[in-house]
C-alpha positions in Angstrom: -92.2 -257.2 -76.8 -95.2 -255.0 -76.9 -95.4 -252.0 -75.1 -98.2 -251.8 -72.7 -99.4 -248.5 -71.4 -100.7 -249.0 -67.8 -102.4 -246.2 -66.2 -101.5 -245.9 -62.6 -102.8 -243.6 -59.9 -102.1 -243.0 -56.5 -105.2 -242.4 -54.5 -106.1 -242.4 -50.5 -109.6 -242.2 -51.2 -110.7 -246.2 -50.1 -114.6 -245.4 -50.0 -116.2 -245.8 -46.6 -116.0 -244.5 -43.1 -112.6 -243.2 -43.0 -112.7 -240.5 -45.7 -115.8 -239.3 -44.8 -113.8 -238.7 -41.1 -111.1 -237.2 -42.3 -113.1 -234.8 -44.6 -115.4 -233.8 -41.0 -112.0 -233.0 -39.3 -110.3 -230.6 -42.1 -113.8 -229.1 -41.9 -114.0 -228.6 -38.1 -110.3 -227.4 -38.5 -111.4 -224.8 -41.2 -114.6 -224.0 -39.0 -112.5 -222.9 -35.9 -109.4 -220.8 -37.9 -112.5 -218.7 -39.4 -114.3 -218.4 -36.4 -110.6 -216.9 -34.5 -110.4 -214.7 -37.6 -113.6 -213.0 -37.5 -114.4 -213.2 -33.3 -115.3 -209.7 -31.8 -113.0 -210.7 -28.8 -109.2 -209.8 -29.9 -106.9 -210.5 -27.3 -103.7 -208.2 -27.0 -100.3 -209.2 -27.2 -99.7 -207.5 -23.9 -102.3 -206.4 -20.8 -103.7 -203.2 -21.4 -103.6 -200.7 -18.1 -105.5 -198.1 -17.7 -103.8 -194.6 -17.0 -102.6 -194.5 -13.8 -104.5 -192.3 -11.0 -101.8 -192.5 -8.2 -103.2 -195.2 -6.5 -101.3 -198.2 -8.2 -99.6 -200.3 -5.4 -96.4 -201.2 -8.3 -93.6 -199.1 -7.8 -91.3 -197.2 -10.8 -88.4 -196.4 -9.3 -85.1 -193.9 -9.7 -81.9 -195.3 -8.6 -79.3 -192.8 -7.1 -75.6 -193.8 -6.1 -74.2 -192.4 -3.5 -70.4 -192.6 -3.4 -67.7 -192.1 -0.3 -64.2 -191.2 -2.0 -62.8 -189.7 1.1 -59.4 -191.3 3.2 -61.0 -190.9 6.6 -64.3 -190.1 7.0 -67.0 -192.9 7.5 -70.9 -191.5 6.9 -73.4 -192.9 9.4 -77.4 -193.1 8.0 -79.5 -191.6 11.0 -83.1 -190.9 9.3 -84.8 -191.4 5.9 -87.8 -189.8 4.7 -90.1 -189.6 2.3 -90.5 -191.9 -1.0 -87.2 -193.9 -0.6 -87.8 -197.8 -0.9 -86.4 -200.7 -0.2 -83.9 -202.8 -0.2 -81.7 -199.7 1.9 -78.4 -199.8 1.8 -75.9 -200.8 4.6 -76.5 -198.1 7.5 -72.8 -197.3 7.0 -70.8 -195.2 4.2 -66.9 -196.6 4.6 -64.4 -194.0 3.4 -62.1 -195.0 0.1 -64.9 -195.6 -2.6 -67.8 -196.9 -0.3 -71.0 -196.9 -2.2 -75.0 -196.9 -1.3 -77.1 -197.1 -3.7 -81.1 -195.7 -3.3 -84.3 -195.9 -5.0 -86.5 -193.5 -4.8 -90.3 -194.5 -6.0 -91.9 -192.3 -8.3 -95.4 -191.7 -10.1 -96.4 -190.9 -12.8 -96.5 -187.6 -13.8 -95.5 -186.1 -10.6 -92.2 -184.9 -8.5 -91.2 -187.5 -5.6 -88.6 -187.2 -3.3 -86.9 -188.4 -0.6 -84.8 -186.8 2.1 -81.3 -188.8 3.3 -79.6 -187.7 6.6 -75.9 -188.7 8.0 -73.5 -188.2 10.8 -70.1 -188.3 10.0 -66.8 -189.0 11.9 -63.3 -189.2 11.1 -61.7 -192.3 11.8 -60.3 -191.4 15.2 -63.4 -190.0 16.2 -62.0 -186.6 16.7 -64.5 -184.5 14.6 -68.3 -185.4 13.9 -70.6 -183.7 12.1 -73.5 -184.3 9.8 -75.0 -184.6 6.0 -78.1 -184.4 4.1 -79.4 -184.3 0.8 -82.5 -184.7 -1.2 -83.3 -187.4 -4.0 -85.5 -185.7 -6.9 -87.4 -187.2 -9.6 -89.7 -185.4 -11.8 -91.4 -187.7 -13.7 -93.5 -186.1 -16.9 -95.5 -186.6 -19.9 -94.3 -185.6 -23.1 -96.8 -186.6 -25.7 -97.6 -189.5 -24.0 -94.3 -191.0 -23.1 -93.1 -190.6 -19.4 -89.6 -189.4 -18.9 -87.9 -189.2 -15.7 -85.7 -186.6 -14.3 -83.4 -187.4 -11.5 -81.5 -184.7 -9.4 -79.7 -184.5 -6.0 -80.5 -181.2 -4.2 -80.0 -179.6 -0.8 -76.8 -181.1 -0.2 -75.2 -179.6 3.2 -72.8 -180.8 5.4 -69.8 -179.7 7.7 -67.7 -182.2 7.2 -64.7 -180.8 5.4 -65.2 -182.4 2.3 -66.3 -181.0 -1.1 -68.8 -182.8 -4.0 -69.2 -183.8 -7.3 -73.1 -184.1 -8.4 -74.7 -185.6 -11.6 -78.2 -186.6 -12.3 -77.9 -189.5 -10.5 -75.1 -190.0 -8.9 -73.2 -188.0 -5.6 -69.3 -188.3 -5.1 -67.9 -187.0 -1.8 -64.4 -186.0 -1.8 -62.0 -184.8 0.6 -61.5 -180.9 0.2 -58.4 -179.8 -1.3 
C-alpha cells in the first residue's frame, strides 16, 4: 500500500456574503468597546452627592433605647420635641424590662437633639410623678469622614428610681 499524504484544512471561510457579514459585525463590536474606552462621559459606580447644605429631605438617624427595669412603675410619654422621628414608640413604658426605642435625625456636621417627657405612676396609682431627658448627637467631620456621637443628658425625675446611662442606651432601675 502506498502512503498518500493528504493535506487537510479546516476552514469557515466559504467566499461570499456571509464572511464578509461576519467580518462587519466583529468590526462594529470592536468599534463600540473602543469608543466606551476612550468616551469623555465615565459613569460612576455609585451617584455622586454633593456636600450636604442642611437642606436634604433624607434623614441619618441615631437610635437610642430606652429601657424600664423597675417592678412597679409604668412611664407614660406626655410630649416630644425637637428632632425625634418616626416610627415612635408605644406611648407606654411597662415596668420589668419594657423597652422604647427612639431615633433622633441628625445632620451633618451639626448637634441635634430631641427632648422626651414622662409621667410615671406606680401600679396602684398611689404616687405619680414625672421624667425627662434629652437625646444628643453630635455629628462631625474628621478629615472628611462623619462620625456620630450619641449621649443622653438632662435626665431628671422624682420617681424613686436610680439610672444607668451609656452612649446610647438609658436603664431605669428601682433605687436600692
Amino acid at each position: 500500500m502506498k502512503n498518500i499524504a493528504r493535506k487537510t484544512s479546516i476552514s469557515n471561510y466559504k467566499g461570499g456574503l456571509g464572511s464578509s457579514m461576519g467580518i462587519i459585525l466583529i468590526l462594529f463590536i470592536l468599534l463600540v468597546i473602543v469608543t466606551q474606552a476612550f468616551s469623555q462621559k465615565q459613569i460612576a459606580p455609585f451617584p455622586i452627592e454633593p456636600p450636604d447644605d442642611g437642606s436634604s429631605s433624607i434623614a441619618i438617624s441615631q437610635r437610642f433605647n430606652i429601657i424600664n427595669n423597675t417592678q412597679s412603675i409604668t412611664f407614660q410619654r406626655t410630649e416630644i420635641s425637637g428632632r425625634i422621628i418616626d416610627p415612635l414608640p408605644p406611648t407606654n413604658l411597662l415596668p420589668l424590662g419594657g423597652e422604647q426605642i427612639y431615633n433622633v435625625s441628625i445632620r451633618l456636621n451639626r448637634t441635634a437633639e430631641g427632648t422626651v417627657n414622662y409621667i410615671w405612676y406606680l401600679n396602684d396609682f398611689s404616687r405619680t410623678g414625672e421624667l425627662q431627658f434629652t437625646l444628643r448627637v453630635q455629628n462631625v467631620s474628621l478629615e472628611g469622614l462623619y462620625v456620630n456621637t450619641p449621649s443622653i443628658i438632662g435626665i431628671s425625675t422624682d420617681a424613686p428610681v436610680r439610672w444607668n446611662t451609656t452612649r446610647e442606651r438609658l436603664t431605669i432601675s428601682d433605687e436600692v
